[in-house]
N, C-alpha and C positions, 0 to 999 in steps of 0.2 A: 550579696554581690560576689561575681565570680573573683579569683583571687589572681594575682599577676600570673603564675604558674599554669593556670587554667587558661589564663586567658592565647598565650605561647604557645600551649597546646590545640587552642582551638585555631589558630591564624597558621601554626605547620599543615596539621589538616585542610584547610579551606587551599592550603599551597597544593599540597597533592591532589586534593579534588579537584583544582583550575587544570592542571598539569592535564588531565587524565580526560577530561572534557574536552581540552583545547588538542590535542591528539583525534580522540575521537569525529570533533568536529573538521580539523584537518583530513580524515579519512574518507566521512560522510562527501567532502566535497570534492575530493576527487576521484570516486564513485561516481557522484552526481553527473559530475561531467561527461561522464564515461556511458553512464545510462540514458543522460537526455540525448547525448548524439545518435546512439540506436533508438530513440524512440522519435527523431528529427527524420533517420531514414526509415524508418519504417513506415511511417505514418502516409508517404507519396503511396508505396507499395499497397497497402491498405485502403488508401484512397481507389486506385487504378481496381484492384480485385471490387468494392463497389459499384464502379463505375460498369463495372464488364457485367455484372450480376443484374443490375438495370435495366444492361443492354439485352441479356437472354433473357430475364425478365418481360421483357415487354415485346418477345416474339411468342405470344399466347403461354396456352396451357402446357407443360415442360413431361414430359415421360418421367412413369413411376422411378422413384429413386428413396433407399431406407431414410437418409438423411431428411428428404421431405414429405415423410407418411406426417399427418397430421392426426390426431386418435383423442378423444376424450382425457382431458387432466386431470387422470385420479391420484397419480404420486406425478412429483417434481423432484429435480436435484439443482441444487443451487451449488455452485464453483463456488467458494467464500476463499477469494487471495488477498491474504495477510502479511504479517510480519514472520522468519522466525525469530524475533528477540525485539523487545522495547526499547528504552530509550530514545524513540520517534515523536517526543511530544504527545499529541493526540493523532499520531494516523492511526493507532490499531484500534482507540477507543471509536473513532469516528467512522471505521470500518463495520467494526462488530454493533453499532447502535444502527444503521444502517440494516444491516442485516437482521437485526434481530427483529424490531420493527415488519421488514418485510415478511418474515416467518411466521407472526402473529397474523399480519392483515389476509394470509391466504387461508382460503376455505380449502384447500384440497391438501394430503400429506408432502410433505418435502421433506427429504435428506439433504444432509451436506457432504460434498466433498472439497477435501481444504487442502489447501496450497498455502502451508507456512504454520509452522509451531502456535501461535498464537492464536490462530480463531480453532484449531483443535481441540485446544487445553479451554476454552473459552467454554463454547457450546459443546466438548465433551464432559466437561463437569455439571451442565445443567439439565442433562438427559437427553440433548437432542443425539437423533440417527446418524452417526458418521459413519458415510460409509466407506469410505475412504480416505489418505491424508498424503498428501507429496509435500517432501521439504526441499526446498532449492538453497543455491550457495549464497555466502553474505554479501558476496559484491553483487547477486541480481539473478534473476533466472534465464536462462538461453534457452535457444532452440532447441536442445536437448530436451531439458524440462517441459517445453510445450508441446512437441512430438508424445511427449511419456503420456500427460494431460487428456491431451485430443482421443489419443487413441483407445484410454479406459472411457473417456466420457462417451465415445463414442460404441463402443463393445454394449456398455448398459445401455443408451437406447436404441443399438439396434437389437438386444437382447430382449426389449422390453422390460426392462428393471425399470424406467423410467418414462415418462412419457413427455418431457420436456426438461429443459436445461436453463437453468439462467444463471448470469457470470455476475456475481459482486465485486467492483474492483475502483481502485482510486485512481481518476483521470488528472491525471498531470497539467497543472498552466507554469507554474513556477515554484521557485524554494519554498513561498510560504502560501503558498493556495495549491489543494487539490482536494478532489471534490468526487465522492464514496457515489458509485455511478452501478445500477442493478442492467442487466441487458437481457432480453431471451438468444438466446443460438441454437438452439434445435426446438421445433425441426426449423431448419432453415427456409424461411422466407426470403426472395429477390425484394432486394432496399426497393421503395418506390420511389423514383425521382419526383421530382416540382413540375413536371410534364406529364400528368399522366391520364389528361382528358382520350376519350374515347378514339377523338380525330389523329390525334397523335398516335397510336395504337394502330389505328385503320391502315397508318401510311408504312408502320414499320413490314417491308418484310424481309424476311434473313433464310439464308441458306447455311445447313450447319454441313459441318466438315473439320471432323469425322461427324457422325450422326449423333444427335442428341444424347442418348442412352450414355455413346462412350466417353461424350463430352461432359455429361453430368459427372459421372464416374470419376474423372480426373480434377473435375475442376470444384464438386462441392466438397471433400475433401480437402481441399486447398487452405477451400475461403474459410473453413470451419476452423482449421490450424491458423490462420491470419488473426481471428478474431481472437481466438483464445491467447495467441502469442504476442500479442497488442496489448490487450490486457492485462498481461503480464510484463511485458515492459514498462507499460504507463505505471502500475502498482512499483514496481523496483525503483523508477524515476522519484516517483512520489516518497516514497520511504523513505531516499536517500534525503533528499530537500526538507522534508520533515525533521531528520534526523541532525543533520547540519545546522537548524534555524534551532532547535531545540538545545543543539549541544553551544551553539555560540551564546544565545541567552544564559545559558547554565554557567559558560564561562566569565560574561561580564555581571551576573548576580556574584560569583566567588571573588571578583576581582573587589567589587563594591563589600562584600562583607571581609574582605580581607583590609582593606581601609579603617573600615569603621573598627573591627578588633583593633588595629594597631593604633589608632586614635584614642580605642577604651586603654590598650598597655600601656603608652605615654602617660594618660593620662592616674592611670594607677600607680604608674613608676613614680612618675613628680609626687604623687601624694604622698607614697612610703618615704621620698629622700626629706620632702618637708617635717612630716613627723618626727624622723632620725635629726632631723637639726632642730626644730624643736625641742623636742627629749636633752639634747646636749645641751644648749641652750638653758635651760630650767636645771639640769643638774649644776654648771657651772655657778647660775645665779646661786646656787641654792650651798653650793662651797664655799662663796665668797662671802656671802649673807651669814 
């Protein structure tokens, strides 16, 4: 049995550990807040860039454009956005199982390019191809970071380094659900709406302006920065939530094992004092005797 002296030491400790948690979890959550509101408005924006994709969608066959060459999947690169640092609970474990899985079930090669310290050091220790690795800041990644992103993903497949794209990323519902979500984004495909019998097709027709060509040119560029920067905020939003529900747990286990040490100290402390009057007790008897 641990000794009173140990046991003082272990209930100071469990004090700084609650301390440092409870800070932490403090931080995670006003993060959180910060990142669910950018991902509250982004999400209409994102929605509306669909919507419009749809709609040129289903004014037939769309003029050649690099972003929509479609070509034989002999290499892939998978976006893997992570954490850069742990203490999220399981988002980064439930990110990288996610991924990894998906990396086995394809027959053709795939690279990864990572967005966060953690699926780097992950799948660079296990031999996979990185071929690239962007770190973003602790409170979350911004448009900055998604501009940097889009514009290398997009140099390899118009370069042909790659012959498709797909984004792994955590979609956000709340603090303690989100849900490791794989997407393709190149070459980009028009969403198909819930309408999209022949009849309905028959009746669309549209006049572009400016002309096709210039309107691809400005607008798939766009959608391809939306999507990837969506997914980057949903993954930030989730991190944070993750991180918050992980550290408050962490603080009400320290809370509960700081009780029970101080119930085992009492209870070691009464035992010593009883002993010590004992012991007097039997000496005393043992003078008078």
């Amino acid at each position: 049995m641990a000794s009173l002296k140990q046991i003082r030491q272990r209930i100071r400790t469990s004090k700084n550990i609650q301390q440092i948690t409870r800070a932490m979890k403090l931080v995670a959550a006003a993060r959180l807040n910060r990142a669910k509101m950018r991902v509250e408005e982004a999400r209409p924006y994102s929605q509306k860039m669909r919507e419009f994709m749809e709609s040129v969608g289903g004014a037939g066959d769309l003029p050649p454009h690099p972003l929509l060459e479609r070509r034989p999947v002999k290499k892939a690169t998978l976006l893997l956005i992570t954490a850069e640092r742990g203490l999220a609970g399981s988002y980064n474990t439930n990110l990288l199982r996610k991924a990894g899985d998906w990396l086995k079930a394809q027959e053709f090669t795939v690279n990864l390019f990572t967005v966060g310290k953690k699926g780097n050091v992950f799948f660079g220790k296990r031999g996979y191809d990185v071929v690239d690795t962007h770190t973003v800041p602790t409170a979350g990644a911004g448009l900055d970071d998604a501009v940097e992103v889009t514009r290398r993903i997009r140099e390899m497949y118009e370069n042909g380094e790659t012959d498709a794209v797909f984004v792994c990323y955590s979609r956000f519902y709340s603090p303690i659900r989100q849900t490791p979500e794989i997407v393709q984004v190149l070459p980009i495909e028009p969403p198909q709406s819930e309408e999209t019998s022949e009849d309905t097709k028959a009746k669309s027709d549209y006049k572009f302006e400016p002309q096709p060509d210039e309107l691809l040119s400005l607008l798939l560029p766009k959608y391809l920065l939306t999507l990837i920067y969506q997914a980057m905020l949903e993954s930030s939003a989730s991190e944070h939530g993750a991180r918050m529900t992980a550290m408050t747990s962490a603080t009400d286990n320290a809370g509960k094992m700081i009780a029970d040490l101080t119930l085992t100290a009492n209870r070691a402390r009464q035992a010593a004092i009883t002993k010590e009057i004992l012991e007097i007790v039997g000496g005393a008897e043992a003078l008078n005797g």
